[in-house]
N, C-alpha and C positions, 0 to 999 in steps of 0.2 A: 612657303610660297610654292614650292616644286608641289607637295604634297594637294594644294589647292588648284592648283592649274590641272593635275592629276583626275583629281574630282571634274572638274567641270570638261575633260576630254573624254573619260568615261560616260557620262553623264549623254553627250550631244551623240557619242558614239552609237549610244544604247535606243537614243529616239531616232537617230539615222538608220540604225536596222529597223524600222517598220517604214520606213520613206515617207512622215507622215508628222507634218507640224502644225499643230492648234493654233487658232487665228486667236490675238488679244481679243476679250469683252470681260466686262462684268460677270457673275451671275445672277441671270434673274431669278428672282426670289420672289415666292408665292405663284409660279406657275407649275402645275398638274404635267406630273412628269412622262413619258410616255410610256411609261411601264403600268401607269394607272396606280400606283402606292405614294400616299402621302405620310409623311412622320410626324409623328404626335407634336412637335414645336417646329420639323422644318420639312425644307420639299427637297424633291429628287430631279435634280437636269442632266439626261444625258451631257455629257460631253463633245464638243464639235469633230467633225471629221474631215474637214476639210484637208485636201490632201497637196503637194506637189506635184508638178509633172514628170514622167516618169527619171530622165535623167538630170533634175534638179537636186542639185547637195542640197538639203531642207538648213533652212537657218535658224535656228533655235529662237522664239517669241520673247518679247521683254516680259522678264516678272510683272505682274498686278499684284506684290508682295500684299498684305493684310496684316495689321497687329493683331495678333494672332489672341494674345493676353487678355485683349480688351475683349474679345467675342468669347471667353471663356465664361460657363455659367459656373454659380457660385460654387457648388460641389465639385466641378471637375476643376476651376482653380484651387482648391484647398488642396488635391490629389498632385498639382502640377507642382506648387511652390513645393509641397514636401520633397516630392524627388528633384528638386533641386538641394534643399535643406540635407537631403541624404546625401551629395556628392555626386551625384551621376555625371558624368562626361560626354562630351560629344563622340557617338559611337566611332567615327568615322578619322578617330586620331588616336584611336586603341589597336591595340592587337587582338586577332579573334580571342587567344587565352583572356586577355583582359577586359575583352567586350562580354565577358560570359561570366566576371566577378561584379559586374555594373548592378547599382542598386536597380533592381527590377519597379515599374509600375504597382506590383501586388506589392511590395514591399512597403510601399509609398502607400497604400491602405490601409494598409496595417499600422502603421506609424499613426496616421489621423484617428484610426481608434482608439492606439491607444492615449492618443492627446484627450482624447474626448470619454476617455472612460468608458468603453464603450467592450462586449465582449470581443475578444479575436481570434476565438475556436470556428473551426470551417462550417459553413454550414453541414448539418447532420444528413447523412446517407443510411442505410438500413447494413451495406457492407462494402467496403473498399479492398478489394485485393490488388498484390503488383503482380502480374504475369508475364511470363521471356517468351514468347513465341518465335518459332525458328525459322526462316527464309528463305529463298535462293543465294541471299550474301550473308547470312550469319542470323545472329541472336538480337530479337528488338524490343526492349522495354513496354509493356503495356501497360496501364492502370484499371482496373475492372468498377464502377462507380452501382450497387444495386441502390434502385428507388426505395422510401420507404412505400410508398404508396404500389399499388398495383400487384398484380398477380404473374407468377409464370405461366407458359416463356412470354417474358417481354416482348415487346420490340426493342427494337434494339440501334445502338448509335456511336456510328465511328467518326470517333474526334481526330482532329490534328491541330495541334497548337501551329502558334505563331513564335516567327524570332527572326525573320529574315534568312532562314534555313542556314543560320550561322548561330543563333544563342535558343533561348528556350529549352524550355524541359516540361515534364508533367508534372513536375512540384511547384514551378512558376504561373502554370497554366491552373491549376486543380481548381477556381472559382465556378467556369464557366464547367466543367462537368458534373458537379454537384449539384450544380441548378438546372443544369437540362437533365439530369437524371429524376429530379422531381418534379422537375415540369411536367414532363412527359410520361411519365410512371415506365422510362424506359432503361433499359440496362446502356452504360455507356464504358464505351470502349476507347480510352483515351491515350496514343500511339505514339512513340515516339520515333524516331529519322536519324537516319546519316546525318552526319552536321559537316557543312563548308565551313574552311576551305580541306579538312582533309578528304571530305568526298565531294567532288564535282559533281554538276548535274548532268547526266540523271538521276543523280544514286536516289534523292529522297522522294523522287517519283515513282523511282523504281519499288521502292519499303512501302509506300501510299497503297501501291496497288497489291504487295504481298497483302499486308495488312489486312484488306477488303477482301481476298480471295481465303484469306485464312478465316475470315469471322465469315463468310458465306460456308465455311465449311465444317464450321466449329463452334457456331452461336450456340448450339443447344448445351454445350458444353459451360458454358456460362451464363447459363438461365434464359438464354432469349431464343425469339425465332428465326431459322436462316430465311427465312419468304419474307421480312420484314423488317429490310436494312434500311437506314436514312445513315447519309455522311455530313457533317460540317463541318468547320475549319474555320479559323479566325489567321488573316493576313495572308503568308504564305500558303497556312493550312488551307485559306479555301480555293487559294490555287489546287492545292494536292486534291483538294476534294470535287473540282472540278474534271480533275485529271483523270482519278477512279472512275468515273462517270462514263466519261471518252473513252477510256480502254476497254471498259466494261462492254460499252454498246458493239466497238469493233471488233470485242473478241467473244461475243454473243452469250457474255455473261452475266447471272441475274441483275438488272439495273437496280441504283438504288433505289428504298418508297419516294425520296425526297433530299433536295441538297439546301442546305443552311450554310451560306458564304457569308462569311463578318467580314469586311471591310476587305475583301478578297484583292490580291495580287492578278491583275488580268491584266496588262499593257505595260509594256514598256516603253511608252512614248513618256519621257521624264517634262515634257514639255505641255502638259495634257493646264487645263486650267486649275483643277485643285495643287500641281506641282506648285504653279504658279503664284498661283494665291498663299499657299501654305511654307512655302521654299522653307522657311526657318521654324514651322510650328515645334513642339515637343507633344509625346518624347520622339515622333517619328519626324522629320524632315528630308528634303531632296540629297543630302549630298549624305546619310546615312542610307538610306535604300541606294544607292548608286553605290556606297560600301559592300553591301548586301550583295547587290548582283554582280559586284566582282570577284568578291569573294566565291561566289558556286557557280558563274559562268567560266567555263577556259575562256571563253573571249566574249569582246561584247557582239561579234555577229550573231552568237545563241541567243541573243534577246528576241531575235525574229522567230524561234522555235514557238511551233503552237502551244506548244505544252505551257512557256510562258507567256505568250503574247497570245491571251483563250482570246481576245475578241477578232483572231484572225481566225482560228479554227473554225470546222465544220460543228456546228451545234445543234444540229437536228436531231432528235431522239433523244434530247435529256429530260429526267424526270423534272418533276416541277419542282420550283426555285424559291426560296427566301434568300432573298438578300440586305443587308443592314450594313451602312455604313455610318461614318461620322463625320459633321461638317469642317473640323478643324482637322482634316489629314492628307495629308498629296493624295491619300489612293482612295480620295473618294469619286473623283469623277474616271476609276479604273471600275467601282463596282457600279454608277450609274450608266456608263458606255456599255458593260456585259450587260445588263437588266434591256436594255437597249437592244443589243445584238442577240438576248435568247428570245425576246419576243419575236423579232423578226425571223427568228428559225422556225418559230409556234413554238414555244416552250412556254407552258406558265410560269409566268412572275408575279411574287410581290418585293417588293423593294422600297426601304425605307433610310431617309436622311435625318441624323437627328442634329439639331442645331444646337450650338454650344459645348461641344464635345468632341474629345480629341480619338485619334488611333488609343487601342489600347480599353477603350470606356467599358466595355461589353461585359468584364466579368466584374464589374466594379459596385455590385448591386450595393452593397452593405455601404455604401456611400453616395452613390451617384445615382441621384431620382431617374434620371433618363437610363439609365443603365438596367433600371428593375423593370421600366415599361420593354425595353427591348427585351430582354430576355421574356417577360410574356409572351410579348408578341411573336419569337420566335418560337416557343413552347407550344403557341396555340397552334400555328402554321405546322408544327411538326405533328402534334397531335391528333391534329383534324387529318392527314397524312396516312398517319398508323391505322386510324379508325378506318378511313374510307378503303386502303387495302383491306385492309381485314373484312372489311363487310364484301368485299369484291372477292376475295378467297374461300371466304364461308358456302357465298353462292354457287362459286362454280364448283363449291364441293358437292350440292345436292344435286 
């Protein structure tokens, strides 16, 4: 009970630092979202904003809870009962050591393969090295992913997984590199972080931005071009890779070609409408990300920090934007409200919802039909990226 009462004080705390409580509705479904991106099965709605007065305590909205199960399409349920079948626990009645032994989502893929006979060697890359690159705070795991496809120097592309900036790794994550590394015929750069709660944030913002400043410095070093970075990031990551973006612009260093956010960390209003609808989905729900942000927050006033709360920051000047989220996850109407807030800074956006599918779906190709169209779609979006810099460098070479 104390442990639950816990959650839900954290939780109110975290949307009272943005002073800013979502009004109950529905989502309407089937309207053209303002970002102009629709998804192949579903649509994208911003998020409401309606706000309090300035010295109103906000009062947290009643759940419009969803059976979560029942809106699950047939492949992304077969992924979900597995990781239940696996044991998996409610993150959020672990310890960080034991939130980090939890059977993972990729594990849960691998498992329906092999139910199905099916192979479960990763998909093929042309070369994978692990590289330790070194920091202003130490030594940071990287994973180097070459295309088969394409020519040197690539373009080139820094990843950052997902985990809640508390679990995750590049071995949990390694789907989604492999396949933007052949999508794109691009070299990818996939980076590992400080993990909360032994490093507080800023620590993994702080690595975000080594990381990008080292591969602006060092791409050629592993086959690719430094004039031809794109960042993306799934969950937290595409918080981080929002972040490199911002520090980039403020400290007038080369911007990324382009930012690829999966199902991005941008608001900490826990009260937002997908909290709402989603409160209990799997594997992610409200009272584990509230795990999440206590764990790397010292406290929950740092949820008003831009760096987490991006749709409060200044957004003007970032490269243009992919973003993809998933209809069955609280932080979908966190990447709907950003897709929202960077047009209205002028940033291009595309942004896409895909219906039937949970957090987590993105690297999920080798099972989950929606999960192969997104990854196209984000391939194409990066792709067409690379090229158009590159035709815009060639020129101003002559």
């Amino acid at each position: 009970m104390a442990a639950h009462l816990r959650t839900l004080f954290v939780a109110t705390c975290i949307g009272s630092a943005l002073g800013a409580c979502n009004q109950n509705r529905e989502r309407s479904r089937g309207q053209e979202p303002a970002t102009g991106a629709q998804g192949k099965s579903g649509t994208a709605t911003p998020a409401p904003s309606a706000t309090n007065p300035p010295d109103a305590i906000p009062t947290p909205a009643a759940d419009t809870k969803k059976d979560f199960t029942s809106k699950l399409d047939k492949d992304m349920k077969r992924v979900i009962d597995q990781l239940d079948a696996l044991g998996a626990k409610r993150i959020e009645t672990l310890s960080p050591t034991d939130a980090r032994k939890q059977p993972t989502p990729a594990q849960a893929v691998t498992a329906v393969l092999q139910r199905d006979g099916k192979p479960i060697t990763p998909e093929p890359v042309a070369k994978v090295e692990d590289k330790t690159i070194k920091t202003p705070a130490g030594s940071l795991a990287t994973r180097v992913y070459t295309p088969v496809g394409g020519k040197a120097p690539y373009p080139l592309i820094v990843y950052f997984h997902g985990g809640g900036f508390v679990v995750g790794s590049l071995d949990s994550y390694d789907a989604t590199p492999r396949s933007l590394a052949n999508g794109t015929e691009a070299v990818v750069l996939s980076a590992d972080y400080r993990h909360a709660p032994e490093n507080k944030f800023p620590a993994a913002h702080e690595d975000a931005q080594a990381v990008y400043s080292w591969a602006l410095k060092n791409a050629a070093s592993i086959g690719a071009d430094p004039r031809n970075i794109a960042v993306a990031g799934e969950s937290v990551g595409g918080n981080l890779a929002v972040n490199v973006a911002l520090t980039a612009r403020d400290k007038s260093e080369a911007l990324p070609t382009h930012l690829l956010l999966v199902y991005p960390v941008a608001s900490a209003d826990m009260n937002s409408e997908s909290y709402r609808e989603y409160a209990d989905a799997k594997p992610l729900d409200r009272p584990a990300m509230t795990w999440f942000m206590d764990q790397y927050l010292k406290n929950p006033a740092q949820a008003n920090d831009p760096r987490i709360n991006l749709v409060s920051a200044k957004l003007n000047g970032l490269p243009p934007t992919t973003i993809i989220n998933a209809e069955i996850d609280p932080l979908r109407s966190d990447g709907e409200q950003l897709a929202k807030k960077l047009k209205a800074a002028d940033v291009s956006v595309e942004q896409k919802t895909y219906d039937g599918v949970t957090h987590e779906f993105f690297g999920m190709g080798a099972i989950v039909e929606d999960a192969k169209d997104a990854m196209k779609f984000a391939c194409s979006e990066l792709k067409d990226a690379f090229d158009k810099h590159a035709r815009q460098s060639s020129s101003l070479q002559r």
